[in-house]
C-alpha positions in Angstrom: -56.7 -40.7 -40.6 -54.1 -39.4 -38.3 -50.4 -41.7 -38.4 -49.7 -43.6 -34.8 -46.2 -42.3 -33.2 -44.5 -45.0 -31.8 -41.0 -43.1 -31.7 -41.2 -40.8 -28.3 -38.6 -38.5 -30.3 -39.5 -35.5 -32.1 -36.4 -33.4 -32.4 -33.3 -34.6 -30.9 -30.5 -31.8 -32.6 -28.7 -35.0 -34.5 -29.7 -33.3 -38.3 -28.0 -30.5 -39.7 -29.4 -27.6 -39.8 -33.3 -27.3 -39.6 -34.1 -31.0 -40.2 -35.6 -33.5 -37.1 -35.6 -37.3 -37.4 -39.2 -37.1 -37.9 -38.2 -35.6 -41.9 -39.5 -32.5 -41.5 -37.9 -29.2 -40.6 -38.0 -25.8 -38.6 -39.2 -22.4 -40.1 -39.4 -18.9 -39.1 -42.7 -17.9 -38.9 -43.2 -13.7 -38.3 -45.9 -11.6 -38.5 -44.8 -9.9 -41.7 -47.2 -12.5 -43.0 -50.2 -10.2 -42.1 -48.2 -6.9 -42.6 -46.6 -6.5 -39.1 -42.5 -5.7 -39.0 -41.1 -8.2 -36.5 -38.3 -9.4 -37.7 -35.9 -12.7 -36.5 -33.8 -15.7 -37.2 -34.0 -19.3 -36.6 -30.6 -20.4 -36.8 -28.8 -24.1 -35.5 -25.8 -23.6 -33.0 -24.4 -24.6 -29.7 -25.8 -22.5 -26.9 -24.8 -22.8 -23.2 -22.8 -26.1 -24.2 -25.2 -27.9 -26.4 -26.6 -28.0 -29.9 -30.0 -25.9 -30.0 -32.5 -24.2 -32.4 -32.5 -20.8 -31.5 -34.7 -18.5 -32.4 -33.9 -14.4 -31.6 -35.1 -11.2 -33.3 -37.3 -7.8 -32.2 -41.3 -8.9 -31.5 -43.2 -5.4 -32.3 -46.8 -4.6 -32.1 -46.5 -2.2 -34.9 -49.2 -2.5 -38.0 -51.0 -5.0 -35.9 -47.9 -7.4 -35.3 -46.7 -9.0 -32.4 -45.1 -12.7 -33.0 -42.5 -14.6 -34.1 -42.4 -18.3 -34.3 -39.9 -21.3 -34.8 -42.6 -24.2 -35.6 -42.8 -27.9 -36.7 -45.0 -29.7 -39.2 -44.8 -33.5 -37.5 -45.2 -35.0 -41.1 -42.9 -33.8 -44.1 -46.9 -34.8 -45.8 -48.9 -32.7 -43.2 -50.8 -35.3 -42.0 -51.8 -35.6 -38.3 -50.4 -37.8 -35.9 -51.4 -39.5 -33.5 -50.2 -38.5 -30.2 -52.6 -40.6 -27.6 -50.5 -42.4 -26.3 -48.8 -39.9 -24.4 -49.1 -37.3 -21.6 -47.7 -34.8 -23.3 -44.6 -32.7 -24.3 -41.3 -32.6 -22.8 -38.8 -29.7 -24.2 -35.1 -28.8 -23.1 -35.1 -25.0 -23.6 -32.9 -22.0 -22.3 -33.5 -17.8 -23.2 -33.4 -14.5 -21.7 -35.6 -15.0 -18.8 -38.9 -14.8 -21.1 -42.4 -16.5 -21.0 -43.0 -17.8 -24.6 -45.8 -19.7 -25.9 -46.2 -23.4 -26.8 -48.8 -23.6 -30.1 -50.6 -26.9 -30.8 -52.5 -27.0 -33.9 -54.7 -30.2 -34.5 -56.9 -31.0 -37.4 -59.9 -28.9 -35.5 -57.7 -25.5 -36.1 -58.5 -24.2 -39.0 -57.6 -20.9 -38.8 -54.1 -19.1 -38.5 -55.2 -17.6 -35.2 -56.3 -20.6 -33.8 -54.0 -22.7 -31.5 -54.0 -24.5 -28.2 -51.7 -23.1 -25.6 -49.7 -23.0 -22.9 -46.8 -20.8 -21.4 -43.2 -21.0 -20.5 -40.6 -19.1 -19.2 -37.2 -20.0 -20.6 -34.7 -19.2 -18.4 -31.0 -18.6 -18.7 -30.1 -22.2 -17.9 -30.9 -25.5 -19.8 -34.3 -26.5 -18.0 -36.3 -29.2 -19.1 -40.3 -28.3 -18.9 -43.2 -30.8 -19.0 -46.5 -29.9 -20.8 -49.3 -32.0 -20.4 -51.6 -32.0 -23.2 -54.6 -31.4 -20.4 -53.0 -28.3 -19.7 -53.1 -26.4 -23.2 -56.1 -24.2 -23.5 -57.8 -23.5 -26.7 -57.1 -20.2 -28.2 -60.0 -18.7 -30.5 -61.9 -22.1 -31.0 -64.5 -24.0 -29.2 -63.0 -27.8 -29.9 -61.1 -29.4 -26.7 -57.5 -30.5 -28.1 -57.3 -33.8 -29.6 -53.8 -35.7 -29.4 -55.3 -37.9 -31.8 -55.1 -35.6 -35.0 -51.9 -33.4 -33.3 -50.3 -31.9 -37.0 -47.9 -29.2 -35.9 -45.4 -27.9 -32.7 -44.8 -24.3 -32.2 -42.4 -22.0 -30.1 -43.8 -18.6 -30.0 -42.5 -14.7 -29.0 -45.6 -13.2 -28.9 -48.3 -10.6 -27.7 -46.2 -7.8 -26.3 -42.7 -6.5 -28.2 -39.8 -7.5 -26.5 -36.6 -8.7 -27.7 -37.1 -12.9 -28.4 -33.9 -15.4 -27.3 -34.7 -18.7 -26.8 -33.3 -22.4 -27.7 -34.4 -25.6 -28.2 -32.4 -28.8 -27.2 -34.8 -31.4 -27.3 -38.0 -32.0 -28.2 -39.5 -35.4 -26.8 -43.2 -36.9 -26.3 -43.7 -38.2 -22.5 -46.2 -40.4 -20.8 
């Protein structure tokens, strides 16, 4: 039974370090997990004027590699949420000119290749983006995404090597 969100507010920067008001905290996810060599940070400091997550490092496609992820359990329990009751995601971000990947995972991804999607560029300049949940596409699975059972948030260098810079200010449900 997935939780009902009634806060908007995912990560507003006001915790130290990795932590969100939600309880639950950032990690660096590579893909030295499967035996690739990309290698990064996730680290918490002012960039361009405001308090961000940022998340940098070297994406390589050697030994089968290609990723590196800052991502977000929504429950320190790793329940789902449910997210419903809103259109979708709103995040303040700023990088090197990039396109990055937003990852979904709901209770229907099951696998660590699985995810529901959608791309971004992050741009040298705080921009605010707007994601509807509509818009995510379903990566390696057949089930349409869910709000309902929404479990984890992810911000994702991947798919080609390149060197990864880009911040998070905010991270906010909309409707």
């Amino acid at each position: 039974m997935a939780h009902r969100i009634a806060d908007r507010i995912i990560d507003d920067l006001s915790h130290p370090g990795p932590r969100t008001p939600l309880g639950t905290a950032w990690e660096l996810v590579s893909d030295q997990v499967m035996g690739g060599v990309s290698d990064g940070q996730l680290t918490h400091e002012p960039i361009a004027g405001r308090p961000a997550r940022h998340l940098t490092g070297t994406v390589s496609l050697d030994n089968n590699g290609g990723f590196l992820q800052m991502a977000l359990d929504l429950r320190p329990d790793r329940d789902a949420v449910d997210a419903s009751g809103f259109a979708g995601l709103e995040l303040d971000l700023y990088g090197n000119g990039q396109s990055y990947n937003i990852h979904l995972r709901t209770d229907d991804v099951t696998r660590p290749w699985q995810s529901y999607r959608q791309t971004v560029t992050a741009s040298p300049d705080w921009t605010t983006h707007h994601l509807p949940f509509t818009a995510f596409t379903a990566h390696r699975l057949d089930a349409p995404f869910d709000p309902c059972t929404l479990r984890r948030i992810g911000i994702v260098a991947i798919g080609r090597a390149f060197h990864a810079d880009i911040a998070l200010g905010g991270l906010r449900f909309y409707d």
